[in-house]
C-alpha positions in Angstrom: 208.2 146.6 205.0 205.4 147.6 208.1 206.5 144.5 209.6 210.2 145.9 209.6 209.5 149.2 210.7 207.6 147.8 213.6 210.0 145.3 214.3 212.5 148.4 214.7 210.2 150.5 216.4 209.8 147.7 218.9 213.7 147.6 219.3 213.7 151.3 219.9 211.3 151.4 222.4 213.1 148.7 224.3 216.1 149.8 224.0 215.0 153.0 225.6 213.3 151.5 228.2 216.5 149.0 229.0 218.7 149.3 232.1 221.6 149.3 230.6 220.2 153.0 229.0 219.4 153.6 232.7 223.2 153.4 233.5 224.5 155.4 230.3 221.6 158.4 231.4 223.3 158.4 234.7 226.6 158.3 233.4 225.9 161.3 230.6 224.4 163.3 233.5 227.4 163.1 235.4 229.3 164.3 232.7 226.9 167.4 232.0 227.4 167.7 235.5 230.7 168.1 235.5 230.9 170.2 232.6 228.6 172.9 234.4 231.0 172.9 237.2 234.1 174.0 234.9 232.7 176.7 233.1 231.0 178.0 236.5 234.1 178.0 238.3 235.8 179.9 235.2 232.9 182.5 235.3 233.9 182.9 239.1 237.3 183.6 238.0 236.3 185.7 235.8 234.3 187.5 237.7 237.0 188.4 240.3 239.7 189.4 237.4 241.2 186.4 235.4 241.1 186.7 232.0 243.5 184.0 230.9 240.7 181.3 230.3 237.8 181.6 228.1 234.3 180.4 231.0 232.8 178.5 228.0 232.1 174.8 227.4 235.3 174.7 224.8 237.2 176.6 227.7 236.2 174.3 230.5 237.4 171.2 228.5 240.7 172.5 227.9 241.3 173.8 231.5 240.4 169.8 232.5 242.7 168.4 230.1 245.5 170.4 231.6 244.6 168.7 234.7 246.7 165.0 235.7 244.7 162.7 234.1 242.6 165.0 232.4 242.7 163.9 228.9 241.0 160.9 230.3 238.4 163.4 231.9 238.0 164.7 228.6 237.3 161.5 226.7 234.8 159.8 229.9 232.6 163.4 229.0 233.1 162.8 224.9 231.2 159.3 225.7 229.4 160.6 228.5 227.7 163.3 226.5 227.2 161.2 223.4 225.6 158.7 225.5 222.8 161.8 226.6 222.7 162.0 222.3 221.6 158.5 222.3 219.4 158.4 224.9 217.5 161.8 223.9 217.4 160.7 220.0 215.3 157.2 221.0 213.6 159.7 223.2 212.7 161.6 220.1 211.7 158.4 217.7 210.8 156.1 220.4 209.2 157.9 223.4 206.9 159.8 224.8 204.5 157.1 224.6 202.6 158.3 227.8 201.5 161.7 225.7 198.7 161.3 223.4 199.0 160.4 219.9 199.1 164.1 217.9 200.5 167.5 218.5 201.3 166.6 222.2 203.2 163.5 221.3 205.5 166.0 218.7 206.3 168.7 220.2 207.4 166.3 222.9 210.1 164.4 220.6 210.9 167.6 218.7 212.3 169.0 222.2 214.2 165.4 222.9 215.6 166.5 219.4 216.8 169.6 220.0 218.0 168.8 223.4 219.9 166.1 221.7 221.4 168.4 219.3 222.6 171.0 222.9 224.0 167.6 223.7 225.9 166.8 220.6 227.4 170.0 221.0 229.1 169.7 223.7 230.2 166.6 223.3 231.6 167.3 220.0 234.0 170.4 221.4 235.1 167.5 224.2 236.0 165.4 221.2 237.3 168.3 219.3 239.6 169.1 222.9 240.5 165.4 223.4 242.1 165.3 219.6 243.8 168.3 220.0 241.7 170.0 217.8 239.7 172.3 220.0 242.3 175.4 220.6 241.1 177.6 217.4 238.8 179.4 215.8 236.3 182.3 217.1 232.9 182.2 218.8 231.5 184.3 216.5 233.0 181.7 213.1 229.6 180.0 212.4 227.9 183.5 212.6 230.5 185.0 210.1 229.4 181.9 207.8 225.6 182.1 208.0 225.7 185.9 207.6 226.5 185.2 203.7 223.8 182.9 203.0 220.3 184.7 201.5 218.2 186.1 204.3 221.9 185.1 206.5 221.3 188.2 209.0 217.5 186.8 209.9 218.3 184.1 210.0 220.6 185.0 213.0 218.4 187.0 214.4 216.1 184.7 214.6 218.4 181.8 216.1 219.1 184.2 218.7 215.3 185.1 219.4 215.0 181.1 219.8 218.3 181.1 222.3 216.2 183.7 224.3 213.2 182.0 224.6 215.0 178.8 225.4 216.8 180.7 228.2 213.8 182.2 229.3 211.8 178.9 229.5 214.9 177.6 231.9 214.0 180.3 234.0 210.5 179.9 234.1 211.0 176.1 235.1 213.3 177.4 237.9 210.6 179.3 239.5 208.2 177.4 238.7 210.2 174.7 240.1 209.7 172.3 236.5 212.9 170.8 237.1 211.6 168.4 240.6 209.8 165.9 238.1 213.2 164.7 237.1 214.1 163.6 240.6 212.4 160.5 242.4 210.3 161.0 245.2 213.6 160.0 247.7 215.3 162.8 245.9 212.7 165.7 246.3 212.2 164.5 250.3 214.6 165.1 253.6 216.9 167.9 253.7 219.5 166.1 251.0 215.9 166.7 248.6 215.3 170.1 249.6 219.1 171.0 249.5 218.7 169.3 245.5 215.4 171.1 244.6 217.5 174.5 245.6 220.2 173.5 243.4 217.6 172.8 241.1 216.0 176.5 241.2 219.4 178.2 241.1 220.9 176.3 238.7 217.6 176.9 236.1 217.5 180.7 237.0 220.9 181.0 236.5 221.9 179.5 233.4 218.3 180.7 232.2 220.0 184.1 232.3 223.3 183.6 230.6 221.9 181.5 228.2 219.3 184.5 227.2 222.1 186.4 227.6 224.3 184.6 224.6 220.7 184.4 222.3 220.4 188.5 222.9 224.3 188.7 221.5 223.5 186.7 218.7 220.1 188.4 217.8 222.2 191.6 218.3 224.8 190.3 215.4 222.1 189.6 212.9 220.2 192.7 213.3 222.9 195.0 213.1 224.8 192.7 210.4 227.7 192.0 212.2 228.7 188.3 213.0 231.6 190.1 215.5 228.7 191.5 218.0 227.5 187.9 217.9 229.1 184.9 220.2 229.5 182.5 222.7 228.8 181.6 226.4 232.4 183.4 227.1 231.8 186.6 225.5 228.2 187.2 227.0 229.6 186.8 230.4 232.6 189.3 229.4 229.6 191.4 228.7 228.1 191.1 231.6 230.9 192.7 233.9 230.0 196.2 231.6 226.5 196.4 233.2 225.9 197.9 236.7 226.9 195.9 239.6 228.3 193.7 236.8 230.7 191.8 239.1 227.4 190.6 241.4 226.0 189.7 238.3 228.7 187.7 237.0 228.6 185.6 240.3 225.2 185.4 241.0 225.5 183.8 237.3 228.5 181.8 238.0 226.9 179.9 241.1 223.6 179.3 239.0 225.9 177.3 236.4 228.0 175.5 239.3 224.2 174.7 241.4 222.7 173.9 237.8 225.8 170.9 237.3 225.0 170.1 241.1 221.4 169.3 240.2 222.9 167.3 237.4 224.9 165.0 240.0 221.0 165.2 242.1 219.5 164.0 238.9 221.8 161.3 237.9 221.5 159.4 241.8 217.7 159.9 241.6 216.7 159.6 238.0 213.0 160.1 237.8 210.6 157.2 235.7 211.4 157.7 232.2 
């Protein structure tokens, strides 16, 4: 039995390692990329008065699939992000090898985990969009279904707590400009690498925000017990345009998401050691 669990270990590790995973990282990132672009460009839309499409990854598929040859947009990001899945869940069994053995070494796969899981999510609403599956059902649905569990409203709460700290880590890797250990050198040097880096540093800030933005919504919903107040990427930006200077917001956000699937394309030509 150890010899079979090494044996499969072994087969993991290599697998990660391989250059054909090389290719399907690339290829995943390109997709993410392209994803990011979509839902910016409907958050500029909607920042300057369109309503008509929701700026959210479900909304972003369905505008492409309208597009001539979109449906075979939409199925290239299905495998795209499912390749990202695979390569982040060997990540989480497999690698990591360079931390040390312990607490460094998990929290390290438990983030490939979760990261696989952000991931899976998107690719599943491309899959759900590519099916013809995708054009129902509310943001706030899963909320409304948690909420009746024991404990349902902390449990909300608390998911959104986590969906601020996660966006407020992306934002602390922007300034603290985190993000450049994913490019090769050739990619962080020359003005093509500076031009990436600043990509890089908008893109984190910005999504940083909206992302905290969606995890204050959904904390909102739990606390006040009402899975309507909670929802998606679409509904916090809808919020957004009631602040202040809501507009300038809303773009400011909306070129963060579009430089964030930018540094995606960066990433994907100068993937970084793994």
């Amino acid at each position: 039995m150890g010899d079979m669990t090494d044996q499969a270990q072994q087969l993991g590790r290599e697998a990660h390692n391989s250059d054909w995973m090389d290719v399907a990282i690339r290829a995943g990132l390109v997709a993410y990329g392209i994803v990011h672009l979509l839902v910016g460009w409907l958050a500029l839309q909607l920042a300057f008065g369109d309503r008509g499409e929701k700026a959210s990854n479900k909304g972003a598929m369905q505008e492409l699939a309208q597009q001539p040859f979109g449906d075979v947009l939409v199925w290239a990001i299905v495998v795209g992000m499912f390749l990202l899945v695979l390569w982040r869940l060997l990540e989480a069994f497999f690698g990591h090898q360079d931390k040390d053995e312990g607490s460094d070494r998990m929290k390290a796969r438990v983030v490939s985990g979760m990261k696989a899981a952000i991931y899976a999510a998107v690719g599943i609403t491309a899959l759900q969009v590519a099916i013809g599956s995708g054009k129902s059902g509310g943001g706030s649905r899963w909320t409304k279904t948690v909420m009746d569990w024991p404990a349902g409203q902390w449990i909300i709460a608390a998911i959104g707590l986590a969906v601020i700290i996660y966006g407020a880590d992306h934002v602390r890797k922007g300034f603290a400009e985190k993000y450049a250990k994913h490019l090769d050198a050739e990619g962080k040097s020359g003005q093509s690498g500076k031009a990436y880096l600043l990509f890089g540093k908008v893109g984190y800030v910005g999504k940083g925000i909206a992302i905290a933005i969606v995890g204050g919504l959904i904390m909102y919903g739990g606390i006040t017990h009402d899975a309507s107040k909670s929802g998606g990427l679409d509904q916090a930006l809808h919020k957004v345009l009631t602040y202040p200077f809501g507009v300038v917001l809303l773009v400011v956000m909306a070129a963060g998401i579009v430089c964030y699937g930018l540094f995606c394309f960066a990433r994907a030509r100068h993937l970084s050691a793994r």
